[in-house]
N, C-alpha and C positions, 0 to 999 in steps of 0.2 A: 518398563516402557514409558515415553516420554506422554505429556497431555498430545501434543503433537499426531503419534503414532496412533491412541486412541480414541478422541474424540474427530467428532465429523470438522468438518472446517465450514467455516461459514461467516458469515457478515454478520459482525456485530451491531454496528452504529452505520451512520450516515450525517457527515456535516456538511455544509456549504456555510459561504458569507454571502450577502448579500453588497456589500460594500468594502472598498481596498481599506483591512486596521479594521474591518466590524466584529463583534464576534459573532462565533460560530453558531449559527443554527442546527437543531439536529430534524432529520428528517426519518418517517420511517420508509418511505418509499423516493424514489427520482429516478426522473429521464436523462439517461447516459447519452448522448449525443456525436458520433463520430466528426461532425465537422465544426462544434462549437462547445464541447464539456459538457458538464453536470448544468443542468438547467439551473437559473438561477442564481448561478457561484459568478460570482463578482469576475473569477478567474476564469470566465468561458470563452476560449478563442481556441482555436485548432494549433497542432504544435505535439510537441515532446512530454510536455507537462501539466497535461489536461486533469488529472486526477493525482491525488499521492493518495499510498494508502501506507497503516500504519498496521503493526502486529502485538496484536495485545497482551501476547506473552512478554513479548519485548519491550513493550511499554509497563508491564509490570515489572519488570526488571530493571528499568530505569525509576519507576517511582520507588521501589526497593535500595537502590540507591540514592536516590534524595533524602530517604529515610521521612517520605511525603505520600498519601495518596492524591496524587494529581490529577486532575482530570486531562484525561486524553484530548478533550477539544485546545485544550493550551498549545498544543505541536500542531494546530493547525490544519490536519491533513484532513483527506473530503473523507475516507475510509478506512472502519478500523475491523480489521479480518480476526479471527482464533483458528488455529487448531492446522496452520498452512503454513512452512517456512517460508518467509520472504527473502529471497533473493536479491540482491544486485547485479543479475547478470544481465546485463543486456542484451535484448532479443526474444528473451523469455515470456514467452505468452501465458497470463492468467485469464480463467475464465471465473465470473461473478455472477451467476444467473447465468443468465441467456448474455451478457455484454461479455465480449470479449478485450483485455488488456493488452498492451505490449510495455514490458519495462524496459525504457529508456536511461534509468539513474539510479542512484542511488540519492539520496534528500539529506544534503548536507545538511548538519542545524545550524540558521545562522546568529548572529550576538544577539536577535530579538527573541530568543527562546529566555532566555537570561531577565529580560523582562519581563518574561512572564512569571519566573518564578525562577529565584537564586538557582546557580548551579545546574540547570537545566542543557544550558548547551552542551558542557560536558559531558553531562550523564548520556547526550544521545549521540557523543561521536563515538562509543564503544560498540563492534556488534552489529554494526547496522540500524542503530536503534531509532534512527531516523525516518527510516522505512524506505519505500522507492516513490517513482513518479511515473507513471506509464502516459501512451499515448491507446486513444480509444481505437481500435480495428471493428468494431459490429459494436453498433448503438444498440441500445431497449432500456428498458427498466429496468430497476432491482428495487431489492427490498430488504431491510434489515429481515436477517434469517436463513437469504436466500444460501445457496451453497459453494463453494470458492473451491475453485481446482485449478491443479495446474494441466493441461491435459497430459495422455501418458507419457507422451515423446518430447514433451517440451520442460516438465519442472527440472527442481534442480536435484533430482534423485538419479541413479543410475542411466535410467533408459535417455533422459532430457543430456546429461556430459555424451552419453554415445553419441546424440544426434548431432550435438554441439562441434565433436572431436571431426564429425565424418565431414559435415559442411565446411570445417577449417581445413580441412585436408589434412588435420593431425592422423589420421589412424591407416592413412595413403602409404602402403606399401612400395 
């Protein structure tokens, strides 16, 4: 069985910037906000890319290939989830506490990962390793710990491609 299959999924960290180039702060709690971001974060405006989150399985797999342990705040993202596939599907609703997601992207890395540490951007175009970018659908708060689910008809396990197939009209007889 994979960590995935057996461990709970939940919220590891919490970062914000306070300023465009500051680094990251980490927070153990913040207010999700549906018509302005994470409180705080430099990047607070309504939109597609209100939040990225990042997968810490897969963020160890990229420091694995750097042959580094790097700190996850280097890629920037506001959240770093365990134990939950991340997807690039678009549409796909995750829930983080009580705040609910919607993934809009997939999180290209751009040449300023490379500044942060050699070999970086590379390592995160394999995989997904970038993580996604969602826009917020139901503000609250979370908290590192809190619990991360996809709900049942939306991840990206069987019942979530069903739902996916039927709204496309693929599965239309």
């Amino acid at each position: 069985m994979t960590a995935q299959a057996t461990s709970p999924a939940i919220l590891q960290a919490i970062a914000i910037r306070a300023a465009r180039r500051a680094p990251m702060d980490l927070h153990a709690r913040i207010y999700v906000d549906a018509a302005s971001g994470l409180a705080g974060d430099a990047h607070r405006k309504p939109g597609r890319a209100q939040v990225s989150i990042l997968s810490a399985e897969k963020w160890a797999d990229t420091c694995a290939e750097l042959g580094d342990d790097v700190p996850w705040t280097l890629r920037r993202a506001n959240l770093l989830v365990s134990g939950v596939p991340l997807e690039p599907i678009v549409g796909l609703r995750l829930s983080v506490g009580d705040v609910v997601l919607e993934v809009t992207m997939e999180t290209e890395p751009c040449d300023r990962m490379d500044a942060q540490h050699a070999g970086l951007t590379r390592a995160l175009e394999t995989d997904s390793r970038g993580g996604v970018r969602c826009r917020i659908m139901q503000s609250g708060w979370i908290a590192v710990g809190d619990p991360v689910r996809w709900p049942a008809d939306e991840g990206p396990g069987e019942a979530g491609l069903r739902r996916r197939r039927l709204e496309s009209g693929a599965d239309q007889r």
